[in-house]
Biopython code that builds the backbone (N, CA, C, O; Angstrom):
import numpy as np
from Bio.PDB.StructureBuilder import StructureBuilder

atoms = [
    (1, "UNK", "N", (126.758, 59.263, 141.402)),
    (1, "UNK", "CA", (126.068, 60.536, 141.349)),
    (1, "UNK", "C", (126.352, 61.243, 140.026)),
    (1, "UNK", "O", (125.679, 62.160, 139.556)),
    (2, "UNK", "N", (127.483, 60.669, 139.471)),
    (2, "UNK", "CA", (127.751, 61.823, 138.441)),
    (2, "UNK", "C", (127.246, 61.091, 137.133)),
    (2, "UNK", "O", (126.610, 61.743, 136.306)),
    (3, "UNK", "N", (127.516, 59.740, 136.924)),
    (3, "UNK", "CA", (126.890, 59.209, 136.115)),
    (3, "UNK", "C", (125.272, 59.264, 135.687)),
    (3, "UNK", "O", (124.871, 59.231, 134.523)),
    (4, "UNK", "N", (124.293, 59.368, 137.079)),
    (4, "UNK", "CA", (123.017, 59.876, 136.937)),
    (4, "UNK", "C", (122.813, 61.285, 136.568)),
    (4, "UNK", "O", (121.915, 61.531, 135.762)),
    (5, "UNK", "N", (123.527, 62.250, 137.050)),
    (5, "UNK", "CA", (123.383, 63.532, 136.721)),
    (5, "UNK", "C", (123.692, 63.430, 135.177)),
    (5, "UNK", "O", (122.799, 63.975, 134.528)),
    (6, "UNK", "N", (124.585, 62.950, 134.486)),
    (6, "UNK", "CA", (125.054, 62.785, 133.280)),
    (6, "UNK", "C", (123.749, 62.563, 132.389)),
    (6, "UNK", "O", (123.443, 63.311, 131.460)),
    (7, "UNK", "N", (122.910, 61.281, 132.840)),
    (7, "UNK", "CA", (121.823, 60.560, 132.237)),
    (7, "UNK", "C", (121.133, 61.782, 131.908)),
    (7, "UNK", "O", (121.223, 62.355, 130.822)),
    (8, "UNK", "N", (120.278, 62.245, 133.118)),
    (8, "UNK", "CA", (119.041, 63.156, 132.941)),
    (8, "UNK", "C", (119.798, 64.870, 132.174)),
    (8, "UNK", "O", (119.033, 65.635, 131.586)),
    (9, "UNK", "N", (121.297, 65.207, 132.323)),
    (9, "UNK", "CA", (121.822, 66.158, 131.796)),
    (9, "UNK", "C", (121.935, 66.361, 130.495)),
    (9, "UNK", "O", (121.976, 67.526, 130.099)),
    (10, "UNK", "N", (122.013, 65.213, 129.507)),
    (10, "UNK", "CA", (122.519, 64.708, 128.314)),
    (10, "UNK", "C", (120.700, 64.633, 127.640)),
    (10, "UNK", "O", (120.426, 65.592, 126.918)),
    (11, "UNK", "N", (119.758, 63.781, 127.811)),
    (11, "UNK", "CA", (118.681, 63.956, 127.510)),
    (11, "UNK", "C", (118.017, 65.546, 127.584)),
    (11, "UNK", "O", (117.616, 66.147, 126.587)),
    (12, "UNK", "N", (117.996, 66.007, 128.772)),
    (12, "UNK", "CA", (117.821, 67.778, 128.397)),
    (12, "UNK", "C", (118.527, 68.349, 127.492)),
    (12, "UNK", "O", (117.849, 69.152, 126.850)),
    (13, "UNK", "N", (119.870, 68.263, 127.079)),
    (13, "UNK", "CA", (120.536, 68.583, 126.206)),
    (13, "UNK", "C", (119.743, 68.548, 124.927)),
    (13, "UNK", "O", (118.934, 69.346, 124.455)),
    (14, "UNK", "N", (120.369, 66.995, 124.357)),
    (14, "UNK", "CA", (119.594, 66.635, 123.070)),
    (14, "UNK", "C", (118.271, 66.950, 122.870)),
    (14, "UNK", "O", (117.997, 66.893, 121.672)),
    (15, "UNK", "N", (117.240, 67.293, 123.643)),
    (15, "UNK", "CA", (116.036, 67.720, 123.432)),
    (15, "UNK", "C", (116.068, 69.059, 123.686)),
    (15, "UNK", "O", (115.179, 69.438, 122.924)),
    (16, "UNK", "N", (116.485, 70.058, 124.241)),
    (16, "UNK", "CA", (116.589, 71.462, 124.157)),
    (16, "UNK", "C", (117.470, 71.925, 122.761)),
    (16, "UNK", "O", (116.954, 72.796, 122.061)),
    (17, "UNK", "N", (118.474, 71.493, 122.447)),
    (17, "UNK", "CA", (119.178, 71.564, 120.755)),
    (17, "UNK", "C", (118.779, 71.317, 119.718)),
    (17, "UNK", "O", (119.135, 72.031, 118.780)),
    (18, "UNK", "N", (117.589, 69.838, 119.419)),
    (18, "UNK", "CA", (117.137, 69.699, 118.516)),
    (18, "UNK", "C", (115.706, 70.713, 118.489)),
    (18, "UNK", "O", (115.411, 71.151, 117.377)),
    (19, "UNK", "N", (115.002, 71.019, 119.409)),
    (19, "UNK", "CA", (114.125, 71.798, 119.363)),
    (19, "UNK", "C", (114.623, 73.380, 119.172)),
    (19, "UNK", "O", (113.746, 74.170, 118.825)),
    (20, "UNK", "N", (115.157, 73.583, 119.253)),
    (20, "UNK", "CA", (116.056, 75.269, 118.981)),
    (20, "UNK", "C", (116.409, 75.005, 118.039)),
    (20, "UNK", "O", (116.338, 76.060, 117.408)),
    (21, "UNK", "N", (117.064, 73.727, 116.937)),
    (21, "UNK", "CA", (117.369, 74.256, 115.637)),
    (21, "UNK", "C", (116.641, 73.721, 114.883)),
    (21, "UNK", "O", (117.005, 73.700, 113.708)),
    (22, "UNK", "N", (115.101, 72.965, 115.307)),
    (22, "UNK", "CA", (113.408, 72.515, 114.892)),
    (22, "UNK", "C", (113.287, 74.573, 114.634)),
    (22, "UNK", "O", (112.863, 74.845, 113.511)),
    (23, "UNK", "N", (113.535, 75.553, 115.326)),
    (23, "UNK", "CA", (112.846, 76.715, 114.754)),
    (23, "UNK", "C", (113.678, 77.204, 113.569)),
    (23, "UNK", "O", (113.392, 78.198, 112.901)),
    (24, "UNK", "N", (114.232, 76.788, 113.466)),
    (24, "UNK", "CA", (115.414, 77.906, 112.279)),
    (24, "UNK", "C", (115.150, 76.532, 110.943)),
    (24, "UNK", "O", (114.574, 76.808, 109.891)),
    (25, "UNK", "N", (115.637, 75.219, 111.221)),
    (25, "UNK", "CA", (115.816, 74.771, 110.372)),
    (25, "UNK", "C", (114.470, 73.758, 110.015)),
    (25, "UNK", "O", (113.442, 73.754, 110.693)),
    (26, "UNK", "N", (114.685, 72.965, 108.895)),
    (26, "UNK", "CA", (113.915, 71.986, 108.585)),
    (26, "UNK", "C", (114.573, 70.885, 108.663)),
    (26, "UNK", "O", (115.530, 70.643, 107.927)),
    (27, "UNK", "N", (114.068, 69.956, 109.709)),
    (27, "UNK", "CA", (114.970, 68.532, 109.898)),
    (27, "UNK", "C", (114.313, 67.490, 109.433)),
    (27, "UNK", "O", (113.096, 67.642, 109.326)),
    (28, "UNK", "N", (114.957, 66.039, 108.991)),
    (28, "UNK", "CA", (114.476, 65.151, 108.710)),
    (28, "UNK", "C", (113.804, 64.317, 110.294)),
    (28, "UNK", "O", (114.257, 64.068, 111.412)),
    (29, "UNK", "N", (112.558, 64.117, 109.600)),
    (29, "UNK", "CA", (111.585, 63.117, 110.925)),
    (29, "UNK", "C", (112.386, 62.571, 111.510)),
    (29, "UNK", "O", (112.486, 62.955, 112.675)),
    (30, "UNK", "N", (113.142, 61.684, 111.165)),
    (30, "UNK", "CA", (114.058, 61.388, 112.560)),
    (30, "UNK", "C", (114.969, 62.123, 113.468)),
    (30, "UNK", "O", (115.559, 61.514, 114.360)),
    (31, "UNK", "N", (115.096, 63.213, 113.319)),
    (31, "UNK", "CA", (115.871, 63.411, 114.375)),
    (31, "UNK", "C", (114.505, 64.233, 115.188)),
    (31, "UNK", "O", (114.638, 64.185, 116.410)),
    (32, "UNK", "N", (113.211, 64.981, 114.715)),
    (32, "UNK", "CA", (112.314, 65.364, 115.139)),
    (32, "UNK", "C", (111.502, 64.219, 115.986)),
    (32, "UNK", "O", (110.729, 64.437, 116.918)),
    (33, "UNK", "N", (111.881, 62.886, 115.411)),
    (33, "UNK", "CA", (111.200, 61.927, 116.343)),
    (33, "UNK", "C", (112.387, 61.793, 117.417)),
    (33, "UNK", "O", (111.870, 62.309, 118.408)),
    (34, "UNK", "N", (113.590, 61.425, 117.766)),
    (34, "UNK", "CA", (114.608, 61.746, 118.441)),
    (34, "UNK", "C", (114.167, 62.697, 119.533)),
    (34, "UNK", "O", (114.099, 62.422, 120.731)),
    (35, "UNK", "N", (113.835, 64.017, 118.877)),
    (35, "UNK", "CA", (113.853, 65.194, 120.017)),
    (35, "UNK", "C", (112.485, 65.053, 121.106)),
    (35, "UNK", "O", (112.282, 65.356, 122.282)),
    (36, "UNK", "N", (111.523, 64.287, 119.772)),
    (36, "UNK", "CA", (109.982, 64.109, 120.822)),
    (36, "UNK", "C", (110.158, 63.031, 121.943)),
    (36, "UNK", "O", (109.701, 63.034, 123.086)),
    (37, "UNK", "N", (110.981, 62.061, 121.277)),
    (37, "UNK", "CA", (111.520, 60.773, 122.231)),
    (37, "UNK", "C", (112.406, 61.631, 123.373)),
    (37, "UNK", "O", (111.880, 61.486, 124.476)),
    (38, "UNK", "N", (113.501, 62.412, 123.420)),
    (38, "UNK", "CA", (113.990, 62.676, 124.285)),
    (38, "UNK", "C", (113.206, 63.901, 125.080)),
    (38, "UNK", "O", (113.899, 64.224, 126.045)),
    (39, "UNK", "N", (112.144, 64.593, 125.010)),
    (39, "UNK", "CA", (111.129, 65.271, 125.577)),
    (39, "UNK", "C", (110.677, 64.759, 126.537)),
    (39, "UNK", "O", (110.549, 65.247, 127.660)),
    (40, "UNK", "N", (110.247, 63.169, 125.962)),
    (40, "UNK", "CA", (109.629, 62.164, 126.903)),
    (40, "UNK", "C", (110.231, 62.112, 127.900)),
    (40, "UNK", "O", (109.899, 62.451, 129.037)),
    (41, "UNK", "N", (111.852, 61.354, 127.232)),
    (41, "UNK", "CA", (112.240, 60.371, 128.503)),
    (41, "UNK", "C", (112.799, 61.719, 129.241)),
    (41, "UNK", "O", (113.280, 61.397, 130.327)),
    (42, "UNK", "N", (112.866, 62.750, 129.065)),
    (42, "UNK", "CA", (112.926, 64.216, 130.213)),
    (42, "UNK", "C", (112.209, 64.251, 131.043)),
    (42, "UNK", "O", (112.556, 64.606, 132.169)),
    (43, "UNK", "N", (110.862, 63.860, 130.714)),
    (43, "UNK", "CA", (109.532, 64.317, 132.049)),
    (43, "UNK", "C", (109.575, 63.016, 132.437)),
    (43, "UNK", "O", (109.337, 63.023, 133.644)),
    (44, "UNK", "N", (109.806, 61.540, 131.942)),
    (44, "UNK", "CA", (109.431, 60.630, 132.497)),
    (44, "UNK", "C", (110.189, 59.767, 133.081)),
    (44, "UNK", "O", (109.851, 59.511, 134.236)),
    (45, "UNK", "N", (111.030, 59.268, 132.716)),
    (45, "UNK", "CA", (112.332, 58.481, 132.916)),
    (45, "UNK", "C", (113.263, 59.294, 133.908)),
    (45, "UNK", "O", (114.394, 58.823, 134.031)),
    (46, "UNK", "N", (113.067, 60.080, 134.408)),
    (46, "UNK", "CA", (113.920, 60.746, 135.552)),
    (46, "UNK", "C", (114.070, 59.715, 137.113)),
    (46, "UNK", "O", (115.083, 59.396, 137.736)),
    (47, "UNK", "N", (112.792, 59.440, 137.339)),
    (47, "UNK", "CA", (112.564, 58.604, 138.664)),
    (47, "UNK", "C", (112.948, 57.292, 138.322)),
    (47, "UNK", "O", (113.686, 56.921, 139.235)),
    (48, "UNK", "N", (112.843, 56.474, 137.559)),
    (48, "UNK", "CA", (113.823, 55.592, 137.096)),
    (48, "UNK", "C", (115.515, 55.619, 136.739)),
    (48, "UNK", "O", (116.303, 54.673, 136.703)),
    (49, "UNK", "N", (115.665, 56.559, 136.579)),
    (49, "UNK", "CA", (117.297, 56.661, 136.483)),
    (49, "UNK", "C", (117.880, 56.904, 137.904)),
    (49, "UNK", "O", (119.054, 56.697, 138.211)),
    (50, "UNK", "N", (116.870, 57.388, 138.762)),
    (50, "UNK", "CA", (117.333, 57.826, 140.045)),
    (50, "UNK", "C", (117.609, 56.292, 140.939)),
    (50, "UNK", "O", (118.563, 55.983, 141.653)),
    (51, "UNK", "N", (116.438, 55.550, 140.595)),
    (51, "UNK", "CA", (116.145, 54.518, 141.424)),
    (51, "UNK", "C", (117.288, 53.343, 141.063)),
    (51, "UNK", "O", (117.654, 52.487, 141.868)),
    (52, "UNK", "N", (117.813, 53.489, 139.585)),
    (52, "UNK", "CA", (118.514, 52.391, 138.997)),
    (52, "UNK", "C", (120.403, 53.015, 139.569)),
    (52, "UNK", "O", (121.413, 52.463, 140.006)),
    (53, "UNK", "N", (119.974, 54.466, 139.201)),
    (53, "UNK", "CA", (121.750, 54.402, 139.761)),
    (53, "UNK", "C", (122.294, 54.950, 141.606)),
    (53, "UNK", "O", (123.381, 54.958, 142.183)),
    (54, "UNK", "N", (120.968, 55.317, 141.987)),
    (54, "UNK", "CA", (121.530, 55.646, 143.482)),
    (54, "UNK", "C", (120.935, 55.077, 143.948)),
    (54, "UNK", "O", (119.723, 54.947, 143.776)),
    (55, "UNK", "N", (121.933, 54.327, 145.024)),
    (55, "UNK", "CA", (121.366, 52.865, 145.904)),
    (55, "UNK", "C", (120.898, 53.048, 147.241)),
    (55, "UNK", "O", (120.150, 52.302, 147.873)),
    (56, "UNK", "N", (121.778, 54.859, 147.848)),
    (56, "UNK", "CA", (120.736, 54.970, 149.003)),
    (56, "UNK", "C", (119.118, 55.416, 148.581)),
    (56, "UNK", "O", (118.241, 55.245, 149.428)),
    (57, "UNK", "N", (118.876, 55.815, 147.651)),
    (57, "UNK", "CA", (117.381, 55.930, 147.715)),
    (57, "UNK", "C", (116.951, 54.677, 146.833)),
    (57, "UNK", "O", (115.747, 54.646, 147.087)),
    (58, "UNK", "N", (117.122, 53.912, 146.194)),
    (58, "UNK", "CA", (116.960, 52.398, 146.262)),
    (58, "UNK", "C", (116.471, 51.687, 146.834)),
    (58, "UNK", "O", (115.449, 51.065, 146.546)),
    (59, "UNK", "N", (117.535, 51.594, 148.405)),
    (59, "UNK", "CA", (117.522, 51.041, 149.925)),
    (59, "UNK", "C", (115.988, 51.492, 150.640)),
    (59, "UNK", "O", (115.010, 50.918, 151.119)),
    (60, "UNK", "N", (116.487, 53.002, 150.361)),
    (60, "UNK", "CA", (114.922, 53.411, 151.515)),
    (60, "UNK", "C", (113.514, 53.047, 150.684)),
    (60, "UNK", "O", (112.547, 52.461, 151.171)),
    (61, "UNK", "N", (113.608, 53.427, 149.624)),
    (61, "UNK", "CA", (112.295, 52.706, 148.334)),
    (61, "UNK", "C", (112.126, 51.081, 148.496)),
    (61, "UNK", "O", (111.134, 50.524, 148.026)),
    (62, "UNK", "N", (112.990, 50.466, 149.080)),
    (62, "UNK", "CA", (112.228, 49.230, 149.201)),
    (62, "UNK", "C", (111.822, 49.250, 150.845)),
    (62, "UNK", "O", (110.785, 48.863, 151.382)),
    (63, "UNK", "N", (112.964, 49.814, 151.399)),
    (63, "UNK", "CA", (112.517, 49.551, 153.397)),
    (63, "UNK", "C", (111.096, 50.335, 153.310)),
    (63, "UNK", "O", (110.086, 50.081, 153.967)),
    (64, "UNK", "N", (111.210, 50.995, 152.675)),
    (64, "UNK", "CA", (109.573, 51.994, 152.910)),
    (64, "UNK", "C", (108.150, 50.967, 152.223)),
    (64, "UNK", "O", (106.944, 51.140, 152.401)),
    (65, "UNK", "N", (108.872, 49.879, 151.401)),
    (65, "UNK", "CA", (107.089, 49.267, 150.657)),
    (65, "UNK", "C", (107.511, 47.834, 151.742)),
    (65, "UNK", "O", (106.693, 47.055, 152.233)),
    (66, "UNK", "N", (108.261, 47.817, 151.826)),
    (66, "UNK", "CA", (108.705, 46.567, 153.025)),
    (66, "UNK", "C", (108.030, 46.742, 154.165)),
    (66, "UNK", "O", (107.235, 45.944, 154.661)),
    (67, "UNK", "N", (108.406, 47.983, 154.659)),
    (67, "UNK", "CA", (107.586, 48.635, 155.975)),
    (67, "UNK", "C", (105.759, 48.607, 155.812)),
    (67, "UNK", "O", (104.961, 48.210, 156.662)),
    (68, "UNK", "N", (105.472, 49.134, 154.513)),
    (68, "UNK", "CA", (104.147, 49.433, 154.471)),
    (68, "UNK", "C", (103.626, 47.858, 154.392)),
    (68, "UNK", "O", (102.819, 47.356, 155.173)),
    (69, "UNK", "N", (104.075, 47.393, 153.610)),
    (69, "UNK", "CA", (103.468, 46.013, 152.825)),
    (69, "UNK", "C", (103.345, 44.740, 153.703)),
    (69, "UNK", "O", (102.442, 43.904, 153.748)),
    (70, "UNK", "N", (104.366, 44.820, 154.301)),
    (70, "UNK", "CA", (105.285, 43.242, 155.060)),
    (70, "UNK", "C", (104.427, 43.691, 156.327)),
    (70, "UNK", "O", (103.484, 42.936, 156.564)),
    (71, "UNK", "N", (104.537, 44.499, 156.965)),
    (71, "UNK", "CA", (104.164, 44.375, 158.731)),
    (71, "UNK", "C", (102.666, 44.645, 158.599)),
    (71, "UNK", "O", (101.932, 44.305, 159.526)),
    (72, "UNK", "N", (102.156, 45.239, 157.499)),
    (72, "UNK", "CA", (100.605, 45.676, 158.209)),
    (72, "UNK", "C", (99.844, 44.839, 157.488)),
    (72, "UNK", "O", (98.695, 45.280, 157.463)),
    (73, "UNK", "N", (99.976, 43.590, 156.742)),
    (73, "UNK", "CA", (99.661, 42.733, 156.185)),
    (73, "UNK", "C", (99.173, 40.993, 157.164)),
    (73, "UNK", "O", (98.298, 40.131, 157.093)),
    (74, "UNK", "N", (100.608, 41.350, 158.134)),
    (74, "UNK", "CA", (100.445, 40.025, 159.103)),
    (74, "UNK", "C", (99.995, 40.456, 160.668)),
    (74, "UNK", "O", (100.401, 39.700, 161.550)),
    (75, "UNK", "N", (99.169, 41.638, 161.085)),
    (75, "UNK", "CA", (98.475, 41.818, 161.734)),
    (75, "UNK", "C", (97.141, 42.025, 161.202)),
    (75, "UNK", "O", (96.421, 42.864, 161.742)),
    (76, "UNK", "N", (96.785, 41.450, 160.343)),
    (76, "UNK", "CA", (94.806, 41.703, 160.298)),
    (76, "UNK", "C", (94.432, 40.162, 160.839)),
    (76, "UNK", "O", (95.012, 39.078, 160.891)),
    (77, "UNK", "N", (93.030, 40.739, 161.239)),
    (77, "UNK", "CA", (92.461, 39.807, 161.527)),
    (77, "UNK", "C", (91.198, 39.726, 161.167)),
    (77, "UNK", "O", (90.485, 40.633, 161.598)),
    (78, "UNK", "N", (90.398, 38.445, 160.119)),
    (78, "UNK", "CA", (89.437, 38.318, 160.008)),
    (78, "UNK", "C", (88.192, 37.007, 160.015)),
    (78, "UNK", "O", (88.164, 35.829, 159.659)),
    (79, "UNK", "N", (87.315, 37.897, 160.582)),
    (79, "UNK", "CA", (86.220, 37.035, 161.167)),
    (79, "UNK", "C", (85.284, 36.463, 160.220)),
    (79, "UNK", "O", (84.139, 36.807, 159.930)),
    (80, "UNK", "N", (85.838, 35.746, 159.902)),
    (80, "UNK", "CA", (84.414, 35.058, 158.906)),
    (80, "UNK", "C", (83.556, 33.703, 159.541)),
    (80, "UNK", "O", (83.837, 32.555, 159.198)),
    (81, "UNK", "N", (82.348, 34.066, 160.628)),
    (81, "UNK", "CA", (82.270, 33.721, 161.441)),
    (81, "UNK", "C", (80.670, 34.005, 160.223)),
    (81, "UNK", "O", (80.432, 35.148, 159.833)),
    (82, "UNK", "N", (79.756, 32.797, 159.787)),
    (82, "UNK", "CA", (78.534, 33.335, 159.894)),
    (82, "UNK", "C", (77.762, 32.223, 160.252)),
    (82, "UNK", "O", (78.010, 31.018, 160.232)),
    (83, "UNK", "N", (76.351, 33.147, 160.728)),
    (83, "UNK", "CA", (74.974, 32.917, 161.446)),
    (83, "UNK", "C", (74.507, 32.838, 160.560)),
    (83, "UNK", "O", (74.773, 33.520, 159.571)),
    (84, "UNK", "N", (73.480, 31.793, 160.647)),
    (84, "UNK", "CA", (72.137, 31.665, 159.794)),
    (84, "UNK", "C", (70.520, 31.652, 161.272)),
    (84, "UNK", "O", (69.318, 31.848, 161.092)),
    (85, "UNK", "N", (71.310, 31.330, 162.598)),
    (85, "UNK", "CA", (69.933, 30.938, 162.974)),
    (85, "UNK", "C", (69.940, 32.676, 164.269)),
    (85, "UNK", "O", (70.986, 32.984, 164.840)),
    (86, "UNK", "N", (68.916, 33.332, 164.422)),
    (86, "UNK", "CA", (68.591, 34.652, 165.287)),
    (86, "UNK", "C", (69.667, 34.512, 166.353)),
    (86, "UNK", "O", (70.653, 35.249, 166.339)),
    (87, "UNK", "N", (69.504, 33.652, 167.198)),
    (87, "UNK", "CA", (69.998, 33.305, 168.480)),
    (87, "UNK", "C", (71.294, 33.010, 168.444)),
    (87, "UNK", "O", (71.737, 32.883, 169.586)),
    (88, "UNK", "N", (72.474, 32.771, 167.203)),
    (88, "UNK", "CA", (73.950, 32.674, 167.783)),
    (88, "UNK", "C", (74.351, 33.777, 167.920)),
    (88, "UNK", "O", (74.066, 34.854, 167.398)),
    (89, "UNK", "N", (75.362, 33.315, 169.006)),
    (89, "UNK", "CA", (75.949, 34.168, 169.231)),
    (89, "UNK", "C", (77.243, 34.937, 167.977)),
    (89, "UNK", "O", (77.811, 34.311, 167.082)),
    (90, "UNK", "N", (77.383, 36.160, 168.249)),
    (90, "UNK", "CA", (78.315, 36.681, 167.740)),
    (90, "UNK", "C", (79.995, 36.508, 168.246)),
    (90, "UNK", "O", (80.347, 35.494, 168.849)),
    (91, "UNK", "N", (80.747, 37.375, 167.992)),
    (91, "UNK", "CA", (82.418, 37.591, 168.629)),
    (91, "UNK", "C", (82.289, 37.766, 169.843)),
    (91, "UNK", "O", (81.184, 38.162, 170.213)),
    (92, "UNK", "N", (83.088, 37.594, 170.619)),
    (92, "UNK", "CA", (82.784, 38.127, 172.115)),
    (92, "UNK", "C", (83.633, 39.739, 172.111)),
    (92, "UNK", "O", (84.177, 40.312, 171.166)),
    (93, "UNK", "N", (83.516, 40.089, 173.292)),
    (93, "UNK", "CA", (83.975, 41.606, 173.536)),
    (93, "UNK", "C", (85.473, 42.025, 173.444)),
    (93, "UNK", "O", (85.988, 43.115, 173.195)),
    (94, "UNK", "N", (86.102, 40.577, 173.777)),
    (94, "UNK", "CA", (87.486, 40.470, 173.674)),
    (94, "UNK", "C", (88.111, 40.349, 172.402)),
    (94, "UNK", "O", (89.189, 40.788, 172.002)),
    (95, "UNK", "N", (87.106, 39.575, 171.760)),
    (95, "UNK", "CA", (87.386, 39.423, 169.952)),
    (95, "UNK", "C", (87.366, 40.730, 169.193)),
    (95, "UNK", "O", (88.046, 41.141, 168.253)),
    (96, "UNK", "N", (86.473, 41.206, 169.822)),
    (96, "UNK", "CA", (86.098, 42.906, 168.824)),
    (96, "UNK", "C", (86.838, 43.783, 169.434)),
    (96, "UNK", "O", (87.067, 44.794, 168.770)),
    (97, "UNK", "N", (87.385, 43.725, 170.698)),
    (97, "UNK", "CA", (88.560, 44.963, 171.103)),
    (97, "UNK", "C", (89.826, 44.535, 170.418)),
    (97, "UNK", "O", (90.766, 45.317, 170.279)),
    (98, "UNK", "N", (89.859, 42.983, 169.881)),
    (98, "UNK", "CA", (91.006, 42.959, 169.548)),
    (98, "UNK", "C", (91.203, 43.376, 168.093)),
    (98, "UNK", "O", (92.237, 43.946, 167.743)),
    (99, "UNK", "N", (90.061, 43.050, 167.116)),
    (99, "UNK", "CA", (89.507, 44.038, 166.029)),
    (99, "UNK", "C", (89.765, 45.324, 165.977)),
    (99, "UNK", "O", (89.711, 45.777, 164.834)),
    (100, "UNK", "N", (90.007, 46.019, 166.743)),
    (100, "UNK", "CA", (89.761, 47.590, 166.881)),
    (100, "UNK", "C", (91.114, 47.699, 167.091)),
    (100, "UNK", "O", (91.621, 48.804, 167.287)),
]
sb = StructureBuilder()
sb.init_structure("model")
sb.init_model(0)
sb.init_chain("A")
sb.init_seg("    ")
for serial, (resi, resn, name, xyz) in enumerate(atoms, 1):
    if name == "N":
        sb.init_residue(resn, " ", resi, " ")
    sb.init_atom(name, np.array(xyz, "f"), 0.0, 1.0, " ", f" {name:<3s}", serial, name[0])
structure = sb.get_structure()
């Protein structure tokens, strides 16, 4: 926990400091590219640092695409059943309630 708090604490840092002394002073492009880079990884890289260093929300981030992905994947069922002539028959009633 403290190591992640550290991550996303330290990037706000360096990008709130170099932009506060971006108004007073004149810096060389790199550290102005530095501060735009750490702007970024402020708004973006947060949910990745979360996912890489805390393992209970890790755990539930995969049981949750596990849950979605894995179980509702091996209950479909499909009918590729086709007619060319008026008169065949279709699914029966039991086939299509089980559809539903």
């Amino acid at each position: 926990m403290t190591l992640q708090s550290m991550c996303i604490c330290i990037e706000i840092f360096i990008a709130a400091i170099v932009y506060v002394i971006m108004q007073f002073w004149a810096l060389p492009d790199s550290l102005v590219i530095i501060a735009h880079a750490a702007w970024i990884c402020v708004h973006g890289d947060t949910p990745i640092v979360y996912l890489i260093l805390n393992e209970s929300l890790r755990k539930a981030m995969f049981k949750l695409i596990r849950d979605l992905y894995g179980k509702a994947n091996r209950n479909i069922l499909i009918n590729n059943r086709i007619t060319t002539e008026p008169g065949t028959p279709g699914p029966s009633r039991e086939e299509i309630r089980y559809m539903m």
